[in-house]
C-alpha positions in Angstrom: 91.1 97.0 123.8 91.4 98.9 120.6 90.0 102.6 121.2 90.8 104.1 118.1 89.0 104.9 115.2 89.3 102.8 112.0 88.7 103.5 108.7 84.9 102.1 108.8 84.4 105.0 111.3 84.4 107.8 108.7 83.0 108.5 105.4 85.5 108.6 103.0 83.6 108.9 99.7 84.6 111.6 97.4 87.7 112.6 99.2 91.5 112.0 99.2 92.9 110.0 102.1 96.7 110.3 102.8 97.4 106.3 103.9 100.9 106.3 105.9 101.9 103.0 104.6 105.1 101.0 105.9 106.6 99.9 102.4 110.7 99.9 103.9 110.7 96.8 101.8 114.1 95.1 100.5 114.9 96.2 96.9 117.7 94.6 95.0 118.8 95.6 91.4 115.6 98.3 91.1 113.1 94.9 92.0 111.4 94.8 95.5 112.5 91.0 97.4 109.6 90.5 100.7 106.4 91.7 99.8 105.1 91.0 102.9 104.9 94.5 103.6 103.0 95.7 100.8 100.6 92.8 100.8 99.8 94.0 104.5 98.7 97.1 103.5 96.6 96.2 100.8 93.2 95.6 102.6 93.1 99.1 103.7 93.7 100.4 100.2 91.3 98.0 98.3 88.5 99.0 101.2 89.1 102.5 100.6 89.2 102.3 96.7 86.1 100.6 97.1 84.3 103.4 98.8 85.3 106.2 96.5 88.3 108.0 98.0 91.2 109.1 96.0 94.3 107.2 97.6 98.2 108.9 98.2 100.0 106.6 100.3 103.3 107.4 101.6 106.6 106.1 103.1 110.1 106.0 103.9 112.5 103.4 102.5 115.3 102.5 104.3 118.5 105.1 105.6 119.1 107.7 103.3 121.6 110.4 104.6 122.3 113.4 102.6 118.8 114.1 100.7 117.2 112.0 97.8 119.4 108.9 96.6 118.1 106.8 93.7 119.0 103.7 96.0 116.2 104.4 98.1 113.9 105.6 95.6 109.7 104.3 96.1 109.9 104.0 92.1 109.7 100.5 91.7 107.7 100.0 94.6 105.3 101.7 92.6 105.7 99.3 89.5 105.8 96.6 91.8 101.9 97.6 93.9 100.8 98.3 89.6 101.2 94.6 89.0 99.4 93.6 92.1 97.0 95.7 92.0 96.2 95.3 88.3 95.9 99.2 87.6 98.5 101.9 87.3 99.8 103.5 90.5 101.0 106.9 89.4 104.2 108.3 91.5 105.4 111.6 92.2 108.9 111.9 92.8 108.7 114.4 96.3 106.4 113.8 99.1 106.0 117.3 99.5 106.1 120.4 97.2 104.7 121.5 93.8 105.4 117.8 92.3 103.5 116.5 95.2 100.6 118.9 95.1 100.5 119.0 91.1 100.3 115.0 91.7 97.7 114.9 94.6 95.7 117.2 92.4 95.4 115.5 89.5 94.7 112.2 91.1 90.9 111.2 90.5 88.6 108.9 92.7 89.3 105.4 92.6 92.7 105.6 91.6 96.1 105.7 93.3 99.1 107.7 94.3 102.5 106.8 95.6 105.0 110.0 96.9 108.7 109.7 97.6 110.5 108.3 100.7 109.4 110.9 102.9 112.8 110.7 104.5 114.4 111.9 101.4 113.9 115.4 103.7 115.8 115.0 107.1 112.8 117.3 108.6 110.6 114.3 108.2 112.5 112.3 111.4 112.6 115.6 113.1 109.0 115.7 113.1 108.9 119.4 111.7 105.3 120.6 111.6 105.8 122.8 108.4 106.9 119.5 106.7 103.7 117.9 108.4 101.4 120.5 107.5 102.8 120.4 103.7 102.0 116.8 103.9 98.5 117.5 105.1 97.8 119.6 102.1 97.5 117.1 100.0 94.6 115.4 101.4 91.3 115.5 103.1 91.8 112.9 106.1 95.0 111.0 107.2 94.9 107.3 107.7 97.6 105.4 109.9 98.4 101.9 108.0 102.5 101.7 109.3 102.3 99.6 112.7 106.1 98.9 111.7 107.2 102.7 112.3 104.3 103.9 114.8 106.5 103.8 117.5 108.1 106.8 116.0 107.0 110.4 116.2 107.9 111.7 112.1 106.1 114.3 110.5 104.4 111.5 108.1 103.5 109.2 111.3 103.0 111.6 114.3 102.9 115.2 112.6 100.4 114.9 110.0 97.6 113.6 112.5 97.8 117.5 113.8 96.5 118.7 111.2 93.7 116.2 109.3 91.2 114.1 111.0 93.4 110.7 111.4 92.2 107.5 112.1 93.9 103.7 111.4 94.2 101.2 108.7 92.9 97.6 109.0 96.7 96.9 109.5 97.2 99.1 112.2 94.3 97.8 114.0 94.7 94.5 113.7 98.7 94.4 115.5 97.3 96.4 118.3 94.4 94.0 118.9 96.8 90.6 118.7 99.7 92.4 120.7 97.9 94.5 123.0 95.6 91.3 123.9 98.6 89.3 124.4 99.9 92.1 126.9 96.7 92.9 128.5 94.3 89.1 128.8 96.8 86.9 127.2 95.1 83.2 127.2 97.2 81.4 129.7 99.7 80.0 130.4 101.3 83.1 128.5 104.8 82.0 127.1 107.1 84.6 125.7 110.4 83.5 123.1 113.0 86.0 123.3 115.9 86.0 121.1 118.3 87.7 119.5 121.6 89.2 119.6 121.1 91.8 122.8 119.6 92.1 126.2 120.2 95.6 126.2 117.2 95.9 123.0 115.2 93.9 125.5 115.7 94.9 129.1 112.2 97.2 129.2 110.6 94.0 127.6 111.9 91.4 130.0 111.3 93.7 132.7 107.3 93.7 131.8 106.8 90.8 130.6 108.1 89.5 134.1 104.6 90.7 135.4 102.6 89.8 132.7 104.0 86.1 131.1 103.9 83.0 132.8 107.3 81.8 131.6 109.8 83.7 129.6 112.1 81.2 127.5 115.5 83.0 126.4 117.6 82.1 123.7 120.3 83.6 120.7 123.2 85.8 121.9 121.2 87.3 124.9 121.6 84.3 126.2 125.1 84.9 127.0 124.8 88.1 128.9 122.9 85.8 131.4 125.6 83.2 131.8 128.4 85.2 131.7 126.5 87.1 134.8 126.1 83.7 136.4 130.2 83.3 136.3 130.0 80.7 133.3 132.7 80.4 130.9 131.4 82.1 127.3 133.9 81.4 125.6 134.5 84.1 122.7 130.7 84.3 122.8 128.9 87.3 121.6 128.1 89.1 125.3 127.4 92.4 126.6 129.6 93.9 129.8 128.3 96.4 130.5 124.9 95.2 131.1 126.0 92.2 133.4 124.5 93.7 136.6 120.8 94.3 135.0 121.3 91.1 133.8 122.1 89.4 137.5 119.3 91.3 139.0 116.6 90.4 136.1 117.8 87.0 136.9 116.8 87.5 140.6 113.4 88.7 139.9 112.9 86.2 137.1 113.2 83.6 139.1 111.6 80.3 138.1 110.0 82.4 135.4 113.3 83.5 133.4 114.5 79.8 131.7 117.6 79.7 130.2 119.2 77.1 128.1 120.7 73.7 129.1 122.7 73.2 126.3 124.2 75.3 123.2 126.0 74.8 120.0 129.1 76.1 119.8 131.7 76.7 116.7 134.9 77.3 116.6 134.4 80.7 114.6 131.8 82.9 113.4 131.3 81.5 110.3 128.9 79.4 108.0 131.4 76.0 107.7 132.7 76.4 111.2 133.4 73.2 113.2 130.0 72.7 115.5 129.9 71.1 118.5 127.3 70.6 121.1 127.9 71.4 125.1 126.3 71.8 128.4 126.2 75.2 129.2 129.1 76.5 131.8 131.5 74.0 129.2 132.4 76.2 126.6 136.1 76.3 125.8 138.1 79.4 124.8 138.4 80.5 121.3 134.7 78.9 120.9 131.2 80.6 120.7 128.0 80.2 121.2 126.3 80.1 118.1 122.6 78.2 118.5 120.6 76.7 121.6 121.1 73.0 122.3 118.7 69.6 121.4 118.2 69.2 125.3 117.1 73.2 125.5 114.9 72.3 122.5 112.9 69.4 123.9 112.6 71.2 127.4 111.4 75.0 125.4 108.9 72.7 123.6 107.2 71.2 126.2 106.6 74.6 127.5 105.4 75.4 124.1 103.0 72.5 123.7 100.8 73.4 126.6 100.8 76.8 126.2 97.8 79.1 125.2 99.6 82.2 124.3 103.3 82.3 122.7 104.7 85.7 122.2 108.1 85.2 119.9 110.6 88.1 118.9 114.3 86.8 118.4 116.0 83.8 117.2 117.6 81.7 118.9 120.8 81.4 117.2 123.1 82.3 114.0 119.8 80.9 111.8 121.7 82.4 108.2 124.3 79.6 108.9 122.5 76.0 108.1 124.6 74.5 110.7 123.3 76.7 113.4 120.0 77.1 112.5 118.1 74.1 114.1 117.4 75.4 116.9 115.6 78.3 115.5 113.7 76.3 113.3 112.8 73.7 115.9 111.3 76.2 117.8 109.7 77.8 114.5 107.6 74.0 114.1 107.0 74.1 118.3 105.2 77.2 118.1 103.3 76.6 115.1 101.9 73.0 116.6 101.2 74.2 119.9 97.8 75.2 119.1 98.5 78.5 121.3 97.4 82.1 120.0 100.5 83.1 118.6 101.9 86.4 117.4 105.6 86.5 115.8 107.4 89.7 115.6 110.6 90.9 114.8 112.4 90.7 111.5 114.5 87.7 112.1 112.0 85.4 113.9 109.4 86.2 111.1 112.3 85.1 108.3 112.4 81.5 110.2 108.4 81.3 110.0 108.4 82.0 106.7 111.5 80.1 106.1 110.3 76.9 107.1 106.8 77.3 105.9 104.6 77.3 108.7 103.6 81.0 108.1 100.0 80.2 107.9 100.3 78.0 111.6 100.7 81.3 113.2 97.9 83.2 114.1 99.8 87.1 113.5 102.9 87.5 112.2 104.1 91.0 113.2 105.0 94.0 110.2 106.7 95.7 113.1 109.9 94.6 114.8 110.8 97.8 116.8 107.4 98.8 117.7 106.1 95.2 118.3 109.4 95.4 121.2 107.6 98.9 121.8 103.8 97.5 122.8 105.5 94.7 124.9 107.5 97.0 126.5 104.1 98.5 127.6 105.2 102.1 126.2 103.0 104.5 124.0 103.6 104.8 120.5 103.3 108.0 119.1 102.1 107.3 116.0 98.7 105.2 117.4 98.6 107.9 119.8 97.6 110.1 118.0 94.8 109.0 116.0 91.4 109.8 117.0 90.0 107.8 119.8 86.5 106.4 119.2 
């Protein structure tokens, strides 16, 4: 399944390797929150370390518009991978340049280098092949480690491969085996959770996974769109017009397949102490809204779960920050993680809940990639796998 070549496939002694890692990690008062991320990553950097390469990782952090901004500075990422690792992780404060290249230079084998948020130059989301090439510079060969943003062409995920022999990380590789398995000889009966707020995020993956899954369980306020294009009442329910035909026809060609729930929570506002209330659906009052799936949808989305023997879950199934309308999403958490199935959670809110209620090591791969995990079960290409090296 998984054609590309890793970092085992090359000889990396004595040279500097340029790892594309994903560290858009949450950082709060100059400290980083969810390592998850970072811990990710680490396997490829230890195994190259290890073999006598010279290491420059780099990233982006978060949205920064105009230029370099201190609030999306790598810096303390940097002090933050020093403590894990144990050793000091220099930083540079460009990715590209005479910092960079002064940086890069000085680095010796066996120890560690972390650049700026490569999108602190807006060339790096245009995929501009001088920025790429710049990048390139730096090292000998280019190593892939950032499933989370491969489905984006950049100069540090997609450009850089042009110009440096480029293979993956252990990270890389090991998404694309789970998710691409799941997609392409799942273990049957394949089950897939979707959640979340829209259809219209999800349209290309319902529309695959219609050929591929065995039943598709929906849930959170995509949920809506469905019922609202059935004629049920909504309420002041979170749903999307302007999709309501897709969804009626996905609906049609869904069929038996496309399960929808029974029963939801409602509250009478958007809001963590609102009034909650359970319905059927098609009995929601005005001036209420649809804020979590129901106990009966539960019990019935769980017995799917239980005899399934691959679960595929991206989306939660309700307003999970509020307590009150969380139950639902953890219910379904605890389902997936007793079912015994091969399952693969993705998606940053559905991998909060794992975490959340502690069942994190029930699951068999939790996703670092939200966006491009929607990407791969979308069935589309993603650049940034694309083009490594095939073996």
């Amino acid at each position: 399944m998984f054609n590309k070549k890793t970092i085992e496939d090359i000889d990396v002694k004595g040279k500097k390797v340029l790892v594309r890692v994903d560290y858009n990690v949450p950082i709060k008062d100059g400290k980083v929150g969810d390592d998850t991320r970072i811990r990710a990553a680490q396997p490829t950097i230890d195994y190259l370390l290890q073999h006598g390469a010279a290491v420059i990782l780099c990233s982006h952090l978060g949205r920064p518009k105009d230029g370099p901004d201190p609030k999306f500075s790598l810096k303390p990422v940097a002090d933050y991978l020093s403590q894990l690792m144990g050793k000091p992780v220099a930083f540079a404060d460009d990715c590209i340049g005479p910092t960079a290249e002064a940086a890069a230079k000085a680095l010796q084998f066996g120890q560690v280098l972390l650049l700026e948020n490569t999108r602190f130059h807006p060339e790096e989301e245009k995929n501009d092949m001088e920025m790429a090439r710049k990048l390139a510079s730096l090292a000998d060969i280019y190593v892939n480690d950032a499933f989370g943003s491969a489905h984006r062409a950049h100069a540090s995920t997609e450009g850089v491969a042009h110009f440096l022999p480029a293979v993956a990380g252990f990270l890389m590789e090991k998404e694309i085996r789970y998710l691409g398995q799941a997609i392409a000889d799942p273990k049957r009966p394949f089950v897939a959770i979707l959640g979340g707020a829209k259809v219209s995020d999800k349209i290309g993956v319902i529309r695959n996974l219609l050929s591929k899954a065995d039943t598709i369980l929906i849930g959170g306020g995509m949920a809506n769109t469905f019922f609202k294009a059935q004629g049920l009442p909504v309420g002041d329910s979170l749903a999307e017009d302007d999709v309501l035909a897709t969804a009626k026809e996905l609906l049609q060609l869904g069929g038996s397949k496309l399960r929808l729930p029974v029963d939801v929570v409602i509250g009478d506002k958007f809001d963590a102490d609102a009034e909650a209330k359970v319905m059927p659906v098609g009995a929601v009052p005005d001036g209420w809204r649809i804020l979590d799936i129901g106990p009966e949808t539960v019990a019935a989305y769980s017995q799917v779960i239980k005899g399934a023997g691959t679960v595929v879950w991206n989306g939660p199934m309700g307003v999970f920050e509020f307590p009150k309308f969380s139950k639902g999403t953890f219910d379904i958490a605890k389902a997936v993680a007793d079912s015994g199935a091969v399952s693969i959670v993705g998606g940053g809110d559905s991998v909060a809940a794992i975490q959340e209620s502690g069942l994190a090591d029930k699951i068999t791969h939790i996703s670092t990639g939200g966006g491009a995990s929607l990407e791969m079960l979308e069935g589309l290409v993603l650049p940034g796998l694309a083009a490594l090296q095939d073996k």
